[in-house]
Every structure is written in structure tokens, then in C-alpha cells.
C-alpha positions in Angstrom: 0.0 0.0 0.0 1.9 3.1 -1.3 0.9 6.7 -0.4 0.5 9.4 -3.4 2.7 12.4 -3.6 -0.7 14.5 -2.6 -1.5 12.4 0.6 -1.5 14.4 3.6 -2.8 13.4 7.3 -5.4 16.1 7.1 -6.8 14.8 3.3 -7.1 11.5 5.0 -8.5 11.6 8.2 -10.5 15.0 7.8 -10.6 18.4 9.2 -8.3 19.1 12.6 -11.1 19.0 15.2 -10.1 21.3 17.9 -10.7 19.9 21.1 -13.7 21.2 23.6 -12.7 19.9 27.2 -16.4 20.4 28.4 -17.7 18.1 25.2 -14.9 15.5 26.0 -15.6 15.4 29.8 -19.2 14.9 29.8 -18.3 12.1 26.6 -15.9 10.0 29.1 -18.3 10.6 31.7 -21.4 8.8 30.1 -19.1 6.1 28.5 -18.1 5.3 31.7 -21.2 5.2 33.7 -22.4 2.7 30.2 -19.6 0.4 31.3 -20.1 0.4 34.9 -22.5 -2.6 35.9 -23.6 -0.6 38.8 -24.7 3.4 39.4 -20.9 5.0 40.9 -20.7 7.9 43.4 -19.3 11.1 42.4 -15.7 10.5 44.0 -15.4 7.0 42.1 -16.2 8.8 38.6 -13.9 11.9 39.3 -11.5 9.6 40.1 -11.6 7.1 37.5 -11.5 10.2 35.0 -9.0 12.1 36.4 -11.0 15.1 37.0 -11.1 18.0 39.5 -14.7 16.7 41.5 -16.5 20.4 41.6 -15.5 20.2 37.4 -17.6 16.1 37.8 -20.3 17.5 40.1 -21.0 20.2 37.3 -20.8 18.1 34.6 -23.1 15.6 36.4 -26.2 18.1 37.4 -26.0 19.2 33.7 -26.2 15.6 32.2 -29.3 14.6 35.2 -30.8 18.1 33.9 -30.7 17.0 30.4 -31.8 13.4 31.7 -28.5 11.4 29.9 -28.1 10.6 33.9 -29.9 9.8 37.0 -28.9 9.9 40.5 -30.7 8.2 43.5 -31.6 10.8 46.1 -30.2 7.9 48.6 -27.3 7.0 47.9 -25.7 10.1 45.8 -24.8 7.4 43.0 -25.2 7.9 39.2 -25.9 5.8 36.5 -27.1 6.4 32.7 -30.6 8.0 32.1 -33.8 7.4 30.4 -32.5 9.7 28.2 -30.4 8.0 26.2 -32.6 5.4 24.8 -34.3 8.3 23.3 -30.5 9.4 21.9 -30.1 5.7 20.8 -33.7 5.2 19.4 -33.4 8.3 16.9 -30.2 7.0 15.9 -31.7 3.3 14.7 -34.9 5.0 13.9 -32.7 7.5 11.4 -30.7 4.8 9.5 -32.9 2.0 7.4 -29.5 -0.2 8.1 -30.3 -2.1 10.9 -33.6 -2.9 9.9 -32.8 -4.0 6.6 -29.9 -6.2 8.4 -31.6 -8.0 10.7 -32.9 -10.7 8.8 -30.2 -10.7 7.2 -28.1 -11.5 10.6 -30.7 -13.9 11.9 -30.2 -16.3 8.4 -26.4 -16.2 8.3 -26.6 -17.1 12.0 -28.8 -19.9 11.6 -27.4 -21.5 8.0 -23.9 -21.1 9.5 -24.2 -21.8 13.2 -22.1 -17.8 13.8 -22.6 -14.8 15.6 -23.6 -12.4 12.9 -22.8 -8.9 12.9 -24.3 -5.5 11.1 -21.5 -2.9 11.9 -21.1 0.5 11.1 -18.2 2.1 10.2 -17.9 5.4 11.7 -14.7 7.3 9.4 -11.1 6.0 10.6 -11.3 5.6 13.9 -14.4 3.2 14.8 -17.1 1.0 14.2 -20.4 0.6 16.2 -22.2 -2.6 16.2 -26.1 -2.3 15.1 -27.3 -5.0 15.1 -26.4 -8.7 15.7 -27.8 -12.5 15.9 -26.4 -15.0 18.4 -25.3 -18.2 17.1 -27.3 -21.4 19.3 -23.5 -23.0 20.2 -22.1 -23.0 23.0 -19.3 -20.1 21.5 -20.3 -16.7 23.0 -18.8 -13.3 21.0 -19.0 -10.7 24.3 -20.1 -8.0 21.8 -23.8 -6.5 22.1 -25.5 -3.7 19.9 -23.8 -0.4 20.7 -20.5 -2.4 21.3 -17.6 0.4 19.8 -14.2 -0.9 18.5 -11.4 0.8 17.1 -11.7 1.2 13.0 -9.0 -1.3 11.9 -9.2 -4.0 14.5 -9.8 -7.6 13.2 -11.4 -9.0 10.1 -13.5 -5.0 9.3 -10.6 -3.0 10.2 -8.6 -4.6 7.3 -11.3 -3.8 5.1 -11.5 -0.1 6.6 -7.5 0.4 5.5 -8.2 -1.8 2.4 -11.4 0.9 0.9 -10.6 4.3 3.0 -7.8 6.6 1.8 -4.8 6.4 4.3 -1.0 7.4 4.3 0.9 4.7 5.3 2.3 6.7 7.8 -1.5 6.9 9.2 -2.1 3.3 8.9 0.9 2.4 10.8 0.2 4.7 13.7 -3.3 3.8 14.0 -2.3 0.1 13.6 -0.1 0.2 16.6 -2.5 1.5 19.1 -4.5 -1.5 18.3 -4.8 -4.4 21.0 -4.5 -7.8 19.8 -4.5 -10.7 21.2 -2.3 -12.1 18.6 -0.8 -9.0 17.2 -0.1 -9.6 13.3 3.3 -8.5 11.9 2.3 -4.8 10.4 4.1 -6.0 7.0 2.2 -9.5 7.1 -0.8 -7.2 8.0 -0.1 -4.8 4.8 -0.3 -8.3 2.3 -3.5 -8.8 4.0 -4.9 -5.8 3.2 -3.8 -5.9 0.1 -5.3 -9.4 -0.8 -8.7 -8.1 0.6 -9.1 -5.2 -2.1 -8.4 -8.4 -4.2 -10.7 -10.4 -3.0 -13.7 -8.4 -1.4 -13.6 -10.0 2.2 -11.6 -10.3 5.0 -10.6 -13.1 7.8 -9.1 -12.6 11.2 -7.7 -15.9 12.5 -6.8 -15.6 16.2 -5.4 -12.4 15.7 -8.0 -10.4 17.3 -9.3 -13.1 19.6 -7.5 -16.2 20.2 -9.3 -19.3 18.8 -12.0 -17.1 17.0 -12.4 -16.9 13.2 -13.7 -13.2 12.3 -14.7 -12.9 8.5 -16.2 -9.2 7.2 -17.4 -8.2 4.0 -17.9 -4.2 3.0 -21.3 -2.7 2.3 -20.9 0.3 0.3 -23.4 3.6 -0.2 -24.1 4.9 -3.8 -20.7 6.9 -4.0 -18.7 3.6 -3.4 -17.7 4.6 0.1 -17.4 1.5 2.5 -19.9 3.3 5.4 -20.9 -0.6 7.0 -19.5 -4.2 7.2 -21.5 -7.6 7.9 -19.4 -10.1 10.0 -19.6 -13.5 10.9 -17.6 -15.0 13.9 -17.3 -18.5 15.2 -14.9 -21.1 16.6 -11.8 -21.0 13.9 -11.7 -24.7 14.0 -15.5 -24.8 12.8 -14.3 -22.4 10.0 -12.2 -24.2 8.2 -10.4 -22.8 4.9 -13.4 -24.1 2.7 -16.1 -23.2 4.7 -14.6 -19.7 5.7 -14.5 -19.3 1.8 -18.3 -20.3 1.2 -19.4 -18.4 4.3 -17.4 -15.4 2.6 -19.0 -15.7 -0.5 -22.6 -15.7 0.8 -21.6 -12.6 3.0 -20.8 -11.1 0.0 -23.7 -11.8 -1.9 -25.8 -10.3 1.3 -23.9 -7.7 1.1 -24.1 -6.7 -2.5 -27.9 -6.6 -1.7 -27.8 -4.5 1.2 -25.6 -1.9 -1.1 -28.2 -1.9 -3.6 -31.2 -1.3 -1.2 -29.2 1.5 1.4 -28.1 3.3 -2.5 -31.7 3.3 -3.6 -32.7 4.8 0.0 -30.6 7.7 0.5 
């Protein structure tokens, strides 16, 4: 993957956006309380941030004002709001994606015995899972709608530097901030992506997740822009090279479809 003469980090990853720490805060804040199985206090979340706890508390009463966030009148703890399923309900309710997906997710996962995946790529730097259907084995994916991973982790991060424009002085810096648990050689990951523009699909083998096939196909909009990514993941011995292939291949095809359909929508 070579980089042209007129390839420049801000033609490839967009306009510089200049940081607003009051945006950012209340960002970490809400992600965190989202992770935490259980409503925190204001001392734990100040802490856990790094943040002075007057700048938390204010942050806090704005966010319970807004209802993004509750806090029991008992115990002084917070915890995610009603709010957001409003947030996250406009967000489904705005893209025809995941309903168009579904079905799609709930066949693969039955023909082929996987966890099927609707992702959405979100630029360079991540994709958001939209919908999803669990496979009946006994394998378990820990990934559930909303789930947010880096852009070119696994199987759809080789098809994000495979179909978006990146220098690969880009690609190599966002490549090693990934987390692996196999980390791939970056050259032997450069042939991979390669390969994929090739061939139109992508596998992870134990890279990502050790002992886990990940195959992703691209679903493109009407200017040819890779914007979502339908994934299958299952047990790699279950996925051998044949069956990864044929699995591939009708990902592709359901993919092809769902191109067709999201082009003639927007």
C-alpha cells in the first residue's frame, strides 16, 4: 500500500477537530457510567476520570438536567438516564441499516451456526455494532449492539484500511495502538490488506481473539464509500479454509444486496 505524492494526514482523516474539554468530559463521563455494571458515586467517577470533583459534580447536574443521567436521592450514585434510549432510538430510527440487516443477521446465523454482525463504520477511527444475531452454540462473542471498536481492529478494520484513503504513515500509527491478542506482523498485515481489495472479504484468525475466526465483507453507499461491514464469527476450527470461503461468499452476496437497497434509500 503506497501513499501518493498528494496524501496528507489532514486529506485523510479529515478536518483538525479542535478539542472542547467540556464536550470530552461529559463524553468520558457517560461512557463510563455505560460500562459500569452498577450506578458510581461522584468520588469514584472523578476519580476514574481524572478530573477535578466540583468540574464532575458540574458536569453531572448538567447531564441529570438533560436526563442522559440519574442519581438516586439515597445514595448520591449515578448511572445512565432514560434519556439515552431516546438518543439511541433516533439514531436506529434515522438509518434504514439495521432494519434492513436483521434478517439478514438472523439467516447467516442460523445457515452457519455464527454470531452475525451489522457494523457501522464510523470514518477511521471506529465502528459501532447495530445490530447482531447470536449463534445457538455453546461459542459466545462478548459484543452487544452499541459495542464500539477501534476502525482497523480484526477482520472489518482490514477492510477499513483496504477501501478508505490512508498514508501509510496513518495506517501504521493507527495500527499500533491496536490491541490484539495475537498481534499480526504490520508487514504481514499490509499483504492482508492488500489481498482483501483483491478479493472483497476479510478473515481474522486468532489475531483479534484467540481461537476465533472473524470474517467481514464491506457494504458500500451509492458513491462507493465503505460506510458498513457484515461479519460472521465463530470457533476458527469450525471455520475451516473451505467453509470460511463459502461463508465469505454468501456474505458477499448479502452484502451486494444491502448496497443496492441503502443506495436506492438515500
Amino acid at each position: 500500500m503506497s501513499a501518493s505524492p498528494t496524501d496528507s494526514p489532514t486529506a485523510a482523516t479529515g478536518p483538525r477537530v479542535r478539542p472542547v474539554p467540556a464536550v470530552t468530559r461529559a463524553i468520558a463521563v457517560l461512557r463510563l457510567l455505560g460500562r459500569s455494571p452498577s450506578p458510581l458515586t461522584l468520588k469514584s467517577i472523578s476519580q476514574e476520570l481524572g478530573m477535578v470533583t466540583s468540574t464532575c459534580l458540574h458536569i453531572l447536574r448538567v447531564l441529570v438536567e438533560e436526563g442522559l443521567v440519574k442519581v438516586d436521592a439515597d445514595t448520591k450514585r449515578y448511572g445512565l438516564g432514560v434519556g439515552m434510549l431516546a438518543l439511541a432510538r433516533s439514531v436506529i430510527e434515522s438509518s434504514p441499516f439495521p432494519a434492513l440487516v436483521q434478517p439478514v443477521l438472523d439467516r447467516l446465523s442460523g445457515t452457519w451456526n455464527v454470531t452475525a454482525i451489522g457494523v457501522e463504520v464510523s470514518g477511521v477511527e471506529h465502528m459501532v455494532v447495530l445490530a447482531l444475531s447470536r449463534s445457538q452454540a455453546p461459542f459466545r462473542l462478548h459484543v452487544d449492539v452499541g459495542s464500539r471498536f477501534p476502525a482497523l481492529i480484526s477482520a472489518t478494520g482490514r477492510l477499513v484500511a483496504a477501501f478508505t484513503e490512508l498514508t501509510d504513515a496513518a495506517l501504521e500509527r493507527k495500527f499500533k495502538a491496536l490491541r490484539w491478542e495475537q498481534p499480526p506482523d504490520i508487514d504481514a498485515w499490509r499483504k492482508e490488506v492488500e489481498a482483501v481489495r483483491k478479493k472483497g472479504y476479510s478473515v481474522d484468525r486468532g489475531n483479534y481473539i484467540s481461537g476465533v475466526a472473524v470474517i467481514a465483507v464491506p457494504v458500500f453507499d451509492a458513491r462507493g464509500r465503505m460506510t458498513h461491514s457484515l461479519v460472521a464469527a465463530g470457533v476458527a476450527d469450525q471455520l475451516g479454509g473451505a467453509k470460511s470461503q463459502a461463508l465469505a461468499k454468501d456474505l458477499q452476496t448479502e452484502a451486494q444486496t444491502l448496497s443496492q437497497l441503502l443506495a436506492s434509500r438515500s
